[in-house]
N, CA, C and O atoms as CSV, one atom per row, in Angstrom:
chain,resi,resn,atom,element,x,y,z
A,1,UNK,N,N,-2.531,-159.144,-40.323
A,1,UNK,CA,C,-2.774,-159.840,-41.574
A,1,UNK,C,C,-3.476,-161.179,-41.326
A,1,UNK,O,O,-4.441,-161.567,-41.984
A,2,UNK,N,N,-2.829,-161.940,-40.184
A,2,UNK,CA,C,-3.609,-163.229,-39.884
A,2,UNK,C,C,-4.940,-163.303,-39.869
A,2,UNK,O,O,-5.565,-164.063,-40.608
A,3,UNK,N,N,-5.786,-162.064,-38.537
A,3,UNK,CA,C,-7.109,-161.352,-38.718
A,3,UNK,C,C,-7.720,-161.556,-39.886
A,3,UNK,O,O,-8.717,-162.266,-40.018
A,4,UNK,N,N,-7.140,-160.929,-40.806
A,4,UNK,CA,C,-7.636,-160.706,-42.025
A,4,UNK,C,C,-8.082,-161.506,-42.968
A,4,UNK,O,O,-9.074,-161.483,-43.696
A,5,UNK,N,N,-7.024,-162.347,-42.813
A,5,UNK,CA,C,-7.087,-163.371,-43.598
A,5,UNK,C,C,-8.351,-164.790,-43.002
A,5,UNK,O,O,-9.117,-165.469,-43.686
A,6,UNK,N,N,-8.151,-164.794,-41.768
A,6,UNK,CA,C,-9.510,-165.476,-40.957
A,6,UNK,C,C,-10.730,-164.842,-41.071
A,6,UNK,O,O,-11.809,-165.387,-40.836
A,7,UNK,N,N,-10.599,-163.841,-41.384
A,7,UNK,CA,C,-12.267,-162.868,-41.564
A,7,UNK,C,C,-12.266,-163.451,-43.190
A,7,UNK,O,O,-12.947,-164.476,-43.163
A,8,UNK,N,N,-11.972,-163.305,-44.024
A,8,UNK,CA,C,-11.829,-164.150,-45.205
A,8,UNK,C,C,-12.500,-165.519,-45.171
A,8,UNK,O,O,-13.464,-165.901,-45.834
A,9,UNK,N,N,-11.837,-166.129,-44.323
A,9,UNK,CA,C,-12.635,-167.482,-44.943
A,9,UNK,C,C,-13.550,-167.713,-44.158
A,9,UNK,O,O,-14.231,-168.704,-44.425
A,10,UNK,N,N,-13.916,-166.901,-42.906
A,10,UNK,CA,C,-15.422,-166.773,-42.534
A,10,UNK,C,C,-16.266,-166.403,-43.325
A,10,UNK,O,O,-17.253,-167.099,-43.561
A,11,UNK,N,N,-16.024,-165.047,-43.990
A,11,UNK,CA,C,-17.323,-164.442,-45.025
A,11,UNK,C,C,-17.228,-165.627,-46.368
A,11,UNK,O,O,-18.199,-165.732,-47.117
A,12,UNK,N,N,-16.018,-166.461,-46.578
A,12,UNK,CA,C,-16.674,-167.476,-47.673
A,12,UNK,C,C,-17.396,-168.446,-46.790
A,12,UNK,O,O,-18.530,-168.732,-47.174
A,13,UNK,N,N,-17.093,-168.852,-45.995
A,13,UNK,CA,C,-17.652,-169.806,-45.064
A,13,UNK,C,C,-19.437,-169.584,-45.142
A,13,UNK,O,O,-20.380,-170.279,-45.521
A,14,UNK,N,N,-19.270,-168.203,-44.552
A,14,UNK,CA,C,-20.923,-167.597,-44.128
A,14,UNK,C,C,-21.561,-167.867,-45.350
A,14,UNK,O,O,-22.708,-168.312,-45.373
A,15,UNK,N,N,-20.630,-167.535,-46.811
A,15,UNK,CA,C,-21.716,-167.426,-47.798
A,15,UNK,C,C,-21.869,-168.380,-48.792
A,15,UNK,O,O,-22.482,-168.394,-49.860
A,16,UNK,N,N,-21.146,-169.204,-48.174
A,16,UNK,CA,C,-21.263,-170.814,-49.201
A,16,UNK,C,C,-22.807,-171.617,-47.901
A,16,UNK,O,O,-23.654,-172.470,-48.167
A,17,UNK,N,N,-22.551,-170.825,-46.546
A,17,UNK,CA,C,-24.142,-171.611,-45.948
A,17,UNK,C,C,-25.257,-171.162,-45.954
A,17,UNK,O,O,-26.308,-171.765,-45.734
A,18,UNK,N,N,-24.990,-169.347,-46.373
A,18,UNK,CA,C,-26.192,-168.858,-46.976
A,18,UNK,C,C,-26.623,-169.345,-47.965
A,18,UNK,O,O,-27.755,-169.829,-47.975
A,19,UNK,N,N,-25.860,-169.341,-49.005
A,19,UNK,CA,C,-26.212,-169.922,-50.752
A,19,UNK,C,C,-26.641,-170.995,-50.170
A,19,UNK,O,O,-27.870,-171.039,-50.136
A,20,UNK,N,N,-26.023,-172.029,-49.617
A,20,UNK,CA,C,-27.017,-173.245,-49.666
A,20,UNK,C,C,-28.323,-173.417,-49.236
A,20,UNK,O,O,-29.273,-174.009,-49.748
A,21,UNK,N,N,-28.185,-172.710,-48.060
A,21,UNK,CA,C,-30.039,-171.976,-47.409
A,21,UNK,C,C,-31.083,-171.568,-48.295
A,21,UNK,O,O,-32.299,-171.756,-48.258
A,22,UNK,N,N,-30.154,-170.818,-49.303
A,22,UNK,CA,C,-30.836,-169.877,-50.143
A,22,UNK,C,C,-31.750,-170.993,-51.589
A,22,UNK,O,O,-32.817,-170.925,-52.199
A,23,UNK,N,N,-30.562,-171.910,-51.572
A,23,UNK,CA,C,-30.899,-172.728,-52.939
A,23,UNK,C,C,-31.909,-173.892,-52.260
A,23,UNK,O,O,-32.702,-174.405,-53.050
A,24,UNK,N,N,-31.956,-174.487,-50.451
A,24,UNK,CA,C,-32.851,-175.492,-50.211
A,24,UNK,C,C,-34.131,-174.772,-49.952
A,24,UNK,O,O,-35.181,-175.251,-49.522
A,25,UNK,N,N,-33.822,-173.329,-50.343
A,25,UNK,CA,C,-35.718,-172.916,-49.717
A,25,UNK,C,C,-36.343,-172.617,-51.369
A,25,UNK,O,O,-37.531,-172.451,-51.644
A,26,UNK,N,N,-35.350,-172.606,-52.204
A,26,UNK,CA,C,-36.001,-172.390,-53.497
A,26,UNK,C,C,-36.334,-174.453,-53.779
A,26,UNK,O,O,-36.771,-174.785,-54.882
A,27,UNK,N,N,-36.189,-175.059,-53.194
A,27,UNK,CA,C,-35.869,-176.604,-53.346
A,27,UNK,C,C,-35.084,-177.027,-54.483
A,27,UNK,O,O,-35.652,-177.841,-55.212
A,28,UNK,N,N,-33.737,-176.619,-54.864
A,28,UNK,CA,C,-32.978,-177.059,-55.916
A,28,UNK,C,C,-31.938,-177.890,-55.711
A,28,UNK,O,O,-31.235,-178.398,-56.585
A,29,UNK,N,N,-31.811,-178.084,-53.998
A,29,UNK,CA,C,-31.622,-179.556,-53.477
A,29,UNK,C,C,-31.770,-180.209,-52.819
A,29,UNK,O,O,-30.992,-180.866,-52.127
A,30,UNK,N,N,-33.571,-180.149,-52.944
A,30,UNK,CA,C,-34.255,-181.266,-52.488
A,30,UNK,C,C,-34.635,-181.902,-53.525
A,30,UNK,O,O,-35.724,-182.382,-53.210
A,31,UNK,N,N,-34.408,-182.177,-54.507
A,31,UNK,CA,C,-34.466,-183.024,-55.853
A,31,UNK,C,C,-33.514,-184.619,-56.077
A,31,UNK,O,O,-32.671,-184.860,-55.212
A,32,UNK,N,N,-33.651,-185.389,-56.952
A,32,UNK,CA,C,-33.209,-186.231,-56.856
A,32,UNK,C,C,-32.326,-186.365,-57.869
A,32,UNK,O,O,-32.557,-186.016,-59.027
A,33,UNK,N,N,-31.306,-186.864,-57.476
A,33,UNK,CA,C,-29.354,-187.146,-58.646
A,33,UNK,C,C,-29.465,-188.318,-59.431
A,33,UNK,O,O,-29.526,-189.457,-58.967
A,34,UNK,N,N,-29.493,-187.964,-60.845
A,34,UNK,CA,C,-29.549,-188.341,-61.763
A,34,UNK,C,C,-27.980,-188.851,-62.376
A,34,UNK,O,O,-27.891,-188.020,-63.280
A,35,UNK,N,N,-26.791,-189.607,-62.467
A,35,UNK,CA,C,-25.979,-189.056,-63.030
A,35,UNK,C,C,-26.137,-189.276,-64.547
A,35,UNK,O,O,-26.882,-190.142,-65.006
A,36,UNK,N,N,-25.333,-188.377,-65.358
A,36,UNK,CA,C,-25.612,-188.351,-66.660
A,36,UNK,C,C,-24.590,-189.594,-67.427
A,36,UNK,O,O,-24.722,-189.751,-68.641
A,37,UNK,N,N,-23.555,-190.473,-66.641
A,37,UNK,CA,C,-23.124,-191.380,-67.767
A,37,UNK,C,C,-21.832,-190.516,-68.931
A,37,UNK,O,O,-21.343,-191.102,-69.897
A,38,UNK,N,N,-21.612,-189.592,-68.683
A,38,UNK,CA,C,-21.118,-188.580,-69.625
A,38,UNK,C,C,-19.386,-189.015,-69.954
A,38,UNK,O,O,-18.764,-188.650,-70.952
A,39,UNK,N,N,-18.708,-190.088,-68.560
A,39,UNK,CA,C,-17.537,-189.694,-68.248
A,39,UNK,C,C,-16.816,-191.168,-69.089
A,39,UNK,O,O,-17.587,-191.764,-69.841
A,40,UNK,N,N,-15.490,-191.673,-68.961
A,40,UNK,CA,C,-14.754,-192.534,-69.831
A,40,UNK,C,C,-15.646,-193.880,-68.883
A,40,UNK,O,O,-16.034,-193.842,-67.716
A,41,UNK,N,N,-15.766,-195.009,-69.908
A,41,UNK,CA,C,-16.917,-195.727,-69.881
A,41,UNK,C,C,-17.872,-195.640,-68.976
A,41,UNK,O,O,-18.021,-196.549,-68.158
A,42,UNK,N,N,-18.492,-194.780,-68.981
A,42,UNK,CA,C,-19.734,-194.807,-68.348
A,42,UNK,C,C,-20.168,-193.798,-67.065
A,42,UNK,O,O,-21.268,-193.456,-66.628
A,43,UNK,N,N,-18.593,-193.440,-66.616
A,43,UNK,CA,C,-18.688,-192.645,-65.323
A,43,UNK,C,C,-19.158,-191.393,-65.205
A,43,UNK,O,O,-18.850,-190.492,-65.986
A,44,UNK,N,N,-19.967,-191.254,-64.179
A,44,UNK,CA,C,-20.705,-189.715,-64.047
A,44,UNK,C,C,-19.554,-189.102,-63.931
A,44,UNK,O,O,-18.590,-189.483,-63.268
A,45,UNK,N,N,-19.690,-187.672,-64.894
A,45,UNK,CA,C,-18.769,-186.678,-64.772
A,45,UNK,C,C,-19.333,-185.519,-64.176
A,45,UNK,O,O,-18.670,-184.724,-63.509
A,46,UNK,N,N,-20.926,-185.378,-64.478
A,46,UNK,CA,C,-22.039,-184.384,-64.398
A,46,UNK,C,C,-23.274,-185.204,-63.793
A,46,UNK,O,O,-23.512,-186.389,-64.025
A,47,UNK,N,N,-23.869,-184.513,-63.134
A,47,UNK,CA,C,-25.309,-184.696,-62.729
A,47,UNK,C,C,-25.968,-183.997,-62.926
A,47,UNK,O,O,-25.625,-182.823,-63.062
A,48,UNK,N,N,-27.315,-184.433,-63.040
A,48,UNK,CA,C,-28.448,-183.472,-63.319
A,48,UNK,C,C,-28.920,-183.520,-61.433
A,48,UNK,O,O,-28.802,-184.366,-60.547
A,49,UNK,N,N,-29.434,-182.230,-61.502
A,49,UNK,CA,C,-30.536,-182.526,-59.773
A,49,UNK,C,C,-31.792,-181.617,-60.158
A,49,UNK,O,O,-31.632,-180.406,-60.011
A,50,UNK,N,N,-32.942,-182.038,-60.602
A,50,UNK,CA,C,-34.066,-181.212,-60.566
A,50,UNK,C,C,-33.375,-180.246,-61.887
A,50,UNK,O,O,-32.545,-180.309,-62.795
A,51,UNK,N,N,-34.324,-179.380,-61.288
A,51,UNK,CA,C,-33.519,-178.396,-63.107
A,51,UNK,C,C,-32.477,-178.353,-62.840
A,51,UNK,O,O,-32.170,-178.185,-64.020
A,52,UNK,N,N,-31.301,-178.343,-62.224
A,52,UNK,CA,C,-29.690,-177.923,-62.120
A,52,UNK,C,C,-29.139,-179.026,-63.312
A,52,UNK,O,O,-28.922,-180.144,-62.846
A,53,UNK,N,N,-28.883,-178.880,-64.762
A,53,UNK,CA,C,-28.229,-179.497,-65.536
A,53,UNK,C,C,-26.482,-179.773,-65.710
A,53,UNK,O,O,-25.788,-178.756,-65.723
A,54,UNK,N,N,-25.885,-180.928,-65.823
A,54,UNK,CA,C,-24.747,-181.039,-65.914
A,54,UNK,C,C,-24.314,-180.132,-64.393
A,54,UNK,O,O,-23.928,-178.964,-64.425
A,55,UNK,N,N,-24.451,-180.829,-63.291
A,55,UNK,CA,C,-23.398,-180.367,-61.967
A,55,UNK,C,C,-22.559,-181.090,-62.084
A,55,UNK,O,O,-22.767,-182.303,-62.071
A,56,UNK,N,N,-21.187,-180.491,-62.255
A,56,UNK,CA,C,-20.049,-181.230,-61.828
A,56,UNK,C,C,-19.808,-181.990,-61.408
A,56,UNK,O,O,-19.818,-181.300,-60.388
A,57,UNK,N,N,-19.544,-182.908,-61.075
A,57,UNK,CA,C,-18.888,-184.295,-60.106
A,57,UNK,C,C,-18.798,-183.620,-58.802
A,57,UNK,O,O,-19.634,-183.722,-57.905
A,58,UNK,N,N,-17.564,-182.822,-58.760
A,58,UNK,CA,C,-16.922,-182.045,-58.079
A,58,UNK,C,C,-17.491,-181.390,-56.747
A,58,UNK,O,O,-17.311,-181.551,-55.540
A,59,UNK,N,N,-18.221,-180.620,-57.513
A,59,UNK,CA,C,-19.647,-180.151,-56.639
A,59,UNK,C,C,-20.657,-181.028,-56.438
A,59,UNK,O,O,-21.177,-180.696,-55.373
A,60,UNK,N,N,-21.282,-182.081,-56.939
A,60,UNK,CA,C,-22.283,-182.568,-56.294
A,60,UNK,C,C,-21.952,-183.446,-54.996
A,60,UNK,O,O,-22.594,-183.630,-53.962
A,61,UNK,N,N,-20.634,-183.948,-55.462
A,61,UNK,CA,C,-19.926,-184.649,-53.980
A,61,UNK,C,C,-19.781,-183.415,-53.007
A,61,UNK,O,O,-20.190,-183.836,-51.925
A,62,UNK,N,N,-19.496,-182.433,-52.898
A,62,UNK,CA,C,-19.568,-181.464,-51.864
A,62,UNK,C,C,-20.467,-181.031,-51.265
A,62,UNK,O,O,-20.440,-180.711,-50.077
A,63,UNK,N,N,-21.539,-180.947,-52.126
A,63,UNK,CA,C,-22.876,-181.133,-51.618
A,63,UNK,C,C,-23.235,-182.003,-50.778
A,63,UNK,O,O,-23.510,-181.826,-49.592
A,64,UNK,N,N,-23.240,-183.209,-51.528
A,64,UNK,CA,C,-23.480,-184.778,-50.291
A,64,UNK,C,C,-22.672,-184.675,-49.184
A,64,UNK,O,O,-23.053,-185.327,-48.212
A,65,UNK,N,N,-21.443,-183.897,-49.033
A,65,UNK,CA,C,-20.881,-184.898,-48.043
A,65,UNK,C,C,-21.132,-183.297,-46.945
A,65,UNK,O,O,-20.896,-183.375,-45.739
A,66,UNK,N,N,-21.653,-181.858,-47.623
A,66,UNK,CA,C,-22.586,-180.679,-46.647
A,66,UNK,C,C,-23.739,-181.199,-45.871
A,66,UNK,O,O,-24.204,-180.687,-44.854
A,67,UNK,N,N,-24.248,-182.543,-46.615
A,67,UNK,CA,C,-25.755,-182.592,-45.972
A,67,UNK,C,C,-26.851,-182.145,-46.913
A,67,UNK,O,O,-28.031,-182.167,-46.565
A,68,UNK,N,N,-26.384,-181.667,-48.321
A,68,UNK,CA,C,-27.163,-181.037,-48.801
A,68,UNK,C,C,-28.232,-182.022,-49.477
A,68,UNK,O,O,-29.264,-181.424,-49.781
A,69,UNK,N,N,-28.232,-183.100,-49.720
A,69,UNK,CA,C,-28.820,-184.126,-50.444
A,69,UNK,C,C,-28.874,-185.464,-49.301
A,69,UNK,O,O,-27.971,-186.163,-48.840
A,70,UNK,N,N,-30.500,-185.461,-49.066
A,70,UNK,CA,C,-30.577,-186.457,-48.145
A,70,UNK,C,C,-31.031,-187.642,-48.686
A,70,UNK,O,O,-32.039,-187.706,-49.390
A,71,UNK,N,N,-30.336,-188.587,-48.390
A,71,UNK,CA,C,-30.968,-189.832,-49.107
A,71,UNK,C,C,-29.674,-190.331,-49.916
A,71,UNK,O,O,-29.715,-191.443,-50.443
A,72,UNK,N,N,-28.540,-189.540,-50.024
A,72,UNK,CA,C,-27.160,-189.984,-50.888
A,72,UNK,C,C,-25.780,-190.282,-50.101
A,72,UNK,O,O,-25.553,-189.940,-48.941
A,73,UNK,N,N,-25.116,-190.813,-50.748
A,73,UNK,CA,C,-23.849,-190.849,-49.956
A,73,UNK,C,C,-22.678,-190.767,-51.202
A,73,UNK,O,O,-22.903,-190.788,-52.413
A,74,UNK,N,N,-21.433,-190.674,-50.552
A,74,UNK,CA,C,-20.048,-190.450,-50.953
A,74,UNK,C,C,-19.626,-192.112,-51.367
A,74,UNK,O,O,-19.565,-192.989,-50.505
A,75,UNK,N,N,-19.327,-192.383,-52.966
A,75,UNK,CA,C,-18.819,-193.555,-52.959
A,75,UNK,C,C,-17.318,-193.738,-53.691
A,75,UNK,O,O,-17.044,-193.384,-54.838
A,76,UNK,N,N,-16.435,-194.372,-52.742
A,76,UNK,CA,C,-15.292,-193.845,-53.618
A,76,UNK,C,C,-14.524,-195.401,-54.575
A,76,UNK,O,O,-14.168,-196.367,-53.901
A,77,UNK,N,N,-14.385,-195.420,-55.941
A,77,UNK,CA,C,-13.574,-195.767,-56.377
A,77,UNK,C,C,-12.184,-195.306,-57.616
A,77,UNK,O,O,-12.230,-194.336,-58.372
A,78,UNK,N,N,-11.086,-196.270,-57.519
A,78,UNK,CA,C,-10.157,-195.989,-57.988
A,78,UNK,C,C,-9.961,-194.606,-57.787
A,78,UNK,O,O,-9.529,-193.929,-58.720
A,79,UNK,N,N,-10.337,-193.867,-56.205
A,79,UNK,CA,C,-9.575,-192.812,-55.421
A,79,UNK,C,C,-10.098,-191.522,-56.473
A,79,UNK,O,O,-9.415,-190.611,-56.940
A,80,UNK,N,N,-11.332,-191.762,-56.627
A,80,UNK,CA,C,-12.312,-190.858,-57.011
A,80,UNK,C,C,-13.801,-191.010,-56.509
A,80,UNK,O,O,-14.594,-191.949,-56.441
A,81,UNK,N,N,-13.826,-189.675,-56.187
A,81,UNK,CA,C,-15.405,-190.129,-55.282
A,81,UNK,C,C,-16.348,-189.861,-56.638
A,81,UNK,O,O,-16.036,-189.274,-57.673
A,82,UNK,N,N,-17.881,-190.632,-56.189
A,82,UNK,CA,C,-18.948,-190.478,-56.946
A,82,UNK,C,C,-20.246,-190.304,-55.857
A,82,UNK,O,O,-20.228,-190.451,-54.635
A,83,UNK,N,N,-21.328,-189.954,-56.711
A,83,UNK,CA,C,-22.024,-189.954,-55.473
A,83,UNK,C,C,-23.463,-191.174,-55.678
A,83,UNK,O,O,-24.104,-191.347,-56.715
A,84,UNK,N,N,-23.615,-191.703,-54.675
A,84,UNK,CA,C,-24.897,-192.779,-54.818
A,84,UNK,C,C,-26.216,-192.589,-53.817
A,84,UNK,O,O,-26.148,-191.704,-52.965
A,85,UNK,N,N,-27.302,-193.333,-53.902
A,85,UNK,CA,C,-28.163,-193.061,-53.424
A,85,UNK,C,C,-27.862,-194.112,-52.404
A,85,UNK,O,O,-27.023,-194.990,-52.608
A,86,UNK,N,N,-28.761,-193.979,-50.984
A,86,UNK,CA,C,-28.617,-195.181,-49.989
A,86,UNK,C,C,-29.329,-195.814,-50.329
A,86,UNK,O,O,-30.362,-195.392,-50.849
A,87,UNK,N,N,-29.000,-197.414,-50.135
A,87,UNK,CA,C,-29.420,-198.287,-50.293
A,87,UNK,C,C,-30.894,-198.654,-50.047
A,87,UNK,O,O,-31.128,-198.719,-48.841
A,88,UNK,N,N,-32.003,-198.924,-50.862
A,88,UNK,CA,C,-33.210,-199.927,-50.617
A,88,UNK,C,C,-33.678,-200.650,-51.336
A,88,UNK,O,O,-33.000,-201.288,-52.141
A,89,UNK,N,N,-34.941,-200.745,-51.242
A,89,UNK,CA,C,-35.206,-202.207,-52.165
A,89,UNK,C,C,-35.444,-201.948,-53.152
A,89,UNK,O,O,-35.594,-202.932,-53.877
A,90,UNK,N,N,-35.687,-200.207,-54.016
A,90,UNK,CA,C,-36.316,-199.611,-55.251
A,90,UNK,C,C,-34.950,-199.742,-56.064
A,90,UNK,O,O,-33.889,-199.678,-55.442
A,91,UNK,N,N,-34.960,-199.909,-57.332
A,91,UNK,CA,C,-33.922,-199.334,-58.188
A,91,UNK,C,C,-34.223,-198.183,-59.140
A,91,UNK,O,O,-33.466,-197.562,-59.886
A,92,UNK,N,N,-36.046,-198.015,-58.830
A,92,UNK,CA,C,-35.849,-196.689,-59.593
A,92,UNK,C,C,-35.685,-195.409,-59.294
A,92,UNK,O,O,-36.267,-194.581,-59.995
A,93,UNK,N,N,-34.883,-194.988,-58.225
A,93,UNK,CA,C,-34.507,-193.910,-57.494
A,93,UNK,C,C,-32.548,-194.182,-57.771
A,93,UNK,O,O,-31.927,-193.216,-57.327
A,94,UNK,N,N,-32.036,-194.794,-58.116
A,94,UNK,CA,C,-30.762,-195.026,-58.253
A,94,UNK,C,C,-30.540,-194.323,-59.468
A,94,UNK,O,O,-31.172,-194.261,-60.523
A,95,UNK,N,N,-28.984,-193.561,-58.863
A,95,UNK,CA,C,-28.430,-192.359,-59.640
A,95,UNK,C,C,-28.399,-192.890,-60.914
A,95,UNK,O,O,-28.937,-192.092,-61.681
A,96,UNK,N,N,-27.975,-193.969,-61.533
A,96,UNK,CA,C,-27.855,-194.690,-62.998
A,96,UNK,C,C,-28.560,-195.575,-62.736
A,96,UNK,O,O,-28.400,-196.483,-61.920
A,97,UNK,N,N,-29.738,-195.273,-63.704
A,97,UNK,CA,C,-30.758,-195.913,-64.005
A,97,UNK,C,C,-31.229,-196.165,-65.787
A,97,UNK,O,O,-32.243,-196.801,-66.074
């Protein structure tokens, strides 16, 4: 049963790095994070990335912290992560804009 259960979260394993393979050669995240402002005053709840409308919070932080979005990072307050762009001298590439 142990077997079994380890072959399990390999084939999710395998196919959460296919899907992502699958979605950076269509480029749907090589695009840039928008957040939408949607959440209690002001907080991204959803992001937009390229056409991908309203992504979860949830998921777009899982993304960032896969590698899937270069150029962003994991920012955490009041023990909720968000996600931001790295720092430079532009502000018009910043997720809330």
């Amino acid at each position: 049963m142990k077997i079994f259960t380890q072959s399990l979260e390999i084939i999710e394993i395998l196919h959460t790095v296919f899907n992502n393979i699958e979605q950076n050669i269509n480029g749907e995240y090589m695009r840039e994070i928008k957040g939408n402002r949607d959440g209690e005053n002001g907080r991204n709840e959803t992001y937009d990335i390229g056409n991908r409308k309203n992504v979860p919070r949830e998921q777009v932080v899982k993304e960032v912290k896969e590698g899937s979005h270069k150029g962003y990072h994991i920012y955490t307050r009041d023990g909720e992560e968000y996600v931001r762009d790295n720092p430079d001298s532009s502000t018009k590439d910043n997720v809330n804009r």
